[in-house]
C-alpha positions, -999 to 999 in steps of 0.1 A, spaced: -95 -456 -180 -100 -492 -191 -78 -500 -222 -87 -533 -241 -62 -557 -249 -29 -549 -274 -35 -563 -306 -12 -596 -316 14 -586 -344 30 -558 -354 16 -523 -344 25 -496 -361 25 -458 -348 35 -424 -365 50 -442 -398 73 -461 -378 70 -496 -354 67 -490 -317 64 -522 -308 65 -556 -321 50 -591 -305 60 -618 -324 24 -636 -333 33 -667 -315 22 -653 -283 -15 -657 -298 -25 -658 -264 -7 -627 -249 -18 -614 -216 -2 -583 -222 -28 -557 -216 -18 -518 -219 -22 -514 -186 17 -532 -180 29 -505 -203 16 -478 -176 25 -497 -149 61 -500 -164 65 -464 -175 52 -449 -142 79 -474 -121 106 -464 -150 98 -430 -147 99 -429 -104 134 -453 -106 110 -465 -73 83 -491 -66 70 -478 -37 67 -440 -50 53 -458 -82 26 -476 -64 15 -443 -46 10 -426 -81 -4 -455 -96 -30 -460 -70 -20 -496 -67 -7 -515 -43 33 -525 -42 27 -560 -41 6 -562 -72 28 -535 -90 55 -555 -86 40 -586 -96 28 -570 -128 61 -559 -141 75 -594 -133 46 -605 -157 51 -580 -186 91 -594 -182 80 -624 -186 59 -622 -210 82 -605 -227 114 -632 -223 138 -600 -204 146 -579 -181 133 -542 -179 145 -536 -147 177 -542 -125 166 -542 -87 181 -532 -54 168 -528 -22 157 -493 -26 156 -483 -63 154 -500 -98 172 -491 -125 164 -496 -161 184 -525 -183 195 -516 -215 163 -534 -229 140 -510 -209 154 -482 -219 145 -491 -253 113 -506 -246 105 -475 -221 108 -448 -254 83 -475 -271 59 -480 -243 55 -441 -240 45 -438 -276 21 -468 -275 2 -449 -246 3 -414 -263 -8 -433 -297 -36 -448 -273 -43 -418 -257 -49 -398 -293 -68 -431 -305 -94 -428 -275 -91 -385 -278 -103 -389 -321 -130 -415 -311 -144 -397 -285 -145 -364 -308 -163 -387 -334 -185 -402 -314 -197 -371 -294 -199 -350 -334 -169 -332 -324 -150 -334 -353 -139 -353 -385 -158 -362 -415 -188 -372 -428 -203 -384 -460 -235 -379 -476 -247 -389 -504 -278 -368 -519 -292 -360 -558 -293 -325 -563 -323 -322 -580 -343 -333 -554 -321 -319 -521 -319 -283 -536 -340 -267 -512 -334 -284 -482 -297 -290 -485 -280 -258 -486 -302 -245 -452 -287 -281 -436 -251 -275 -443 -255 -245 -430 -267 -251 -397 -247 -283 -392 -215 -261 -399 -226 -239 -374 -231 -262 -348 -202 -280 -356 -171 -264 -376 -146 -290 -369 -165 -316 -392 -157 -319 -426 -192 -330 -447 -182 -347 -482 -207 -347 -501 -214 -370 -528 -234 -371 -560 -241 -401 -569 -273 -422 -580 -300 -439 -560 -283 -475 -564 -249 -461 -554 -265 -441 -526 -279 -478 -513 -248 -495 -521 -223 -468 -499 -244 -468 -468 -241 -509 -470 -201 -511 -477 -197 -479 -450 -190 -460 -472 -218 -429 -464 -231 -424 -433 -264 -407 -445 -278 -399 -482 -310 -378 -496 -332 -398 -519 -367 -401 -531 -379 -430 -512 -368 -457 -528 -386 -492 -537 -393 -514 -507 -374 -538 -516 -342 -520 -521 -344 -512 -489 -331 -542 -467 -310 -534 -440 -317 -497 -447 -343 -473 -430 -358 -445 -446 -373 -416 -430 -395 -390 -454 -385 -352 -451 -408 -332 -476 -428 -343 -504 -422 -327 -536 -447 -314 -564 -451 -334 -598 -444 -309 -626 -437 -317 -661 -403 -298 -678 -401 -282 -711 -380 -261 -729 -391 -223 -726 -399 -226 -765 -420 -256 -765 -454 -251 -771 -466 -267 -736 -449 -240 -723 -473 -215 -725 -501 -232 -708 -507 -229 -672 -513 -264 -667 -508 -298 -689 -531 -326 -690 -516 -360 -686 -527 -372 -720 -512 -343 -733 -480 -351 -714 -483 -386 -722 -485 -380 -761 -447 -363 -762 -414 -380 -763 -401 -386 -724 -368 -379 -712 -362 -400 -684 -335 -409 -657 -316 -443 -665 -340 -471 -650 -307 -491 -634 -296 -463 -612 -328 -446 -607 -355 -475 -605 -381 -451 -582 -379 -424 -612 -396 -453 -632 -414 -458 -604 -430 -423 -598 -438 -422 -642 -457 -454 -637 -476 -440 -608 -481 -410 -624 -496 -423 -655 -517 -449 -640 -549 -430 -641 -549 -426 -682 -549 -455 -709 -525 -435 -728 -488 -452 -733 -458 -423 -730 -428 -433 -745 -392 -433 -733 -369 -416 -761 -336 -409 -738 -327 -422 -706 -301 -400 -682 -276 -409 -655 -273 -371 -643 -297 -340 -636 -276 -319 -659 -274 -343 -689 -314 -340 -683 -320 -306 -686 -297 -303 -716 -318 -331 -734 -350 -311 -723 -334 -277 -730 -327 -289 -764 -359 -299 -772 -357 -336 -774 -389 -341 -751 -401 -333 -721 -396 -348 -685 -417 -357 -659 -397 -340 -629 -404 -323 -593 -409 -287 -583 -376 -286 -567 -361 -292 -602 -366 -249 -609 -334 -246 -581 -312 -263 -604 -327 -253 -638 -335 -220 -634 -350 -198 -664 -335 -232 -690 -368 -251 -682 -406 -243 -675 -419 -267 -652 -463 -267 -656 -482 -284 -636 -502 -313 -643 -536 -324 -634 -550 -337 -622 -526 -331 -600 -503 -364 -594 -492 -375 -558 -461 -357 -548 -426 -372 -547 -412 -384 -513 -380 -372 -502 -362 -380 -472 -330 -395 -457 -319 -434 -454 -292 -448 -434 -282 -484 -420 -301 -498 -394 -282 -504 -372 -279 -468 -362 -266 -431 -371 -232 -417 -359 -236 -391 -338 -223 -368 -357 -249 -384 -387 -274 -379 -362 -271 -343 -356 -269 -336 -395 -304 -357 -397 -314 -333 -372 -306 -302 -393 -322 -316 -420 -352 -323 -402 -349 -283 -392 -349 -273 -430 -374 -297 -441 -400 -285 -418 -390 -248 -431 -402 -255 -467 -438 -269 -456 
């Protein structure tokens, strides 16, 4: 195994220091291969039996603890003509080099399992309102496939959605596509498309038609999601109204699903929201259709472009699987 080079300064393993390298050695050649080389020669009390397990020769062994000594400014080792033995120095040093290798060891162990989706966490950002039927079939099959991964999920707006994938933050989120230019540095890939529906309270007297016009809809007050954090919620009520001269009117603007459907519920106005909505609403709000019939919402998944995880890439992959279970 190839190891790169030890980090100048202090490094710091299992709470406590293993090893210090005072940061004038800004050009340190010591490379965690000396530390192997040193344990296994430590460990044999022999640089010849060292060598053999090593699979190195003698004469480069032994030049390579002469330059971890004098690198470091000590002696590990006292030599005779047959053995070594360790100074007091390299007794110390030898219970700190083993712990830098195990620490290195476990460091290349957790990356691995990351990299390969074996286990640890990830975080997704999604709205709930839009992800409800697609979501729940994903976490599903993702924990199946892989039980040893945590999956945070995080319910947050469309502008904090953006903003975590940027600072690292998320690895994935679930979003109606947003505006283009939102998305620099992102890439969006549409899942399903969702049906245009507007919300009322069971009571209102919408409610009892099967469909709405949308100069009927247009006439009553509009509950809508704050524009700041969900600028392609504007979007889609622009859109949808484009085709009629009538104005609709904003009376409330939201920052959550719930708050939403409480302002609907209660009768404050009505909302111009996707099928999915139903999922999280239930029997609180009647969602009738509109027509003519608007152009569907997208919905899909964004992530930086430079790349998914692995482990991101085999919860895409899920999602993918559930998306293509709802068409």
């Amino acid at each position: 195994m190839t190891y790169s080079r030890l980090l100048i300064g202090q490094i710091v393993f299992a709470g406590h220091s293993c090893l210090s390298i005072n940061n004038g050695y800004a050009s340190s050649r010591m490379e965690l291969r000396h530390f192997r080389y040193f344990v296994g020669v430590a460990e044999e009390e022999n640089v010849s039996r060292a060598a053999l397990k090593l699979h190195v020769s003698q004469p480069a062994l032994s030049r390579q603890i002469r330059d971890l000594e004098d690198e470091l400014g000590f002696l590990l080792l006292e030599r005779s003509a047959k053995s070594v033995r360790l100074t007091e120095a390299g007794r110390t040093f030898l219970i700190e080099a083993r712990a830098v290798l195990q620490r290195a060891e476990d460091a290349v162990k957790a990356a691995r399992a990351i990299a390969t989706g074996g286990s640890g966490e990830l975080h997704v950002g999604y709205a709930p309102s839009l992800t409800a039927r697609i979501l729940p079939q994903t976490l599903r099959a993702f924990q199946a496939e892989l039980p040893n991964v945590r999956v945070r999920l995080h319910d947050l707006s469309t502008e904090e959605m953006l903003a975590g994938l940027r600072e690292g933050k998320l690895q994935l989120a679930f979003v109606a596509r947003p505006i283009t230019s939102t998305l620099r540095g992102l890439r969006f890939e549409e899942l399903v498309r969702d049906a245009i529906r507007l919300a009322v309270a069971p009571k209102h007297p919408l409610a009892r038609q099967r469909t709405v016009t949308l100069a009927e809809a247009a006439r009553e007050p509009m509950i809508a999601f704050s524009r700041k954090d969900y600028p392609e919620a504007h979007e889609m009520l622009d859109r949808t109204f484009a085709l009629i001269k009538t104005k609709f009117r904003i009376v409330e603007e939201h920052d959550s699903v719930s708050s939403l459907i409480a302002a609907v519920e209660s009768g404050a106005g009505v909302a111009v929201a996707t099928q999915t909505l139903t999922c999280t609403a239930g029997p609180r709000l009647k969602l009738v259709p509109i027509s003519p019939a608007p152009s569907p919402l997208i919905v899909g998944a964004v992530w930086v472009k430079d790349g998914l995880t692995a482990t991101a890439e085999r919860f895409l992959k899920c999602a993918r699987n559930a998306a293509s279970k709802t068409e």
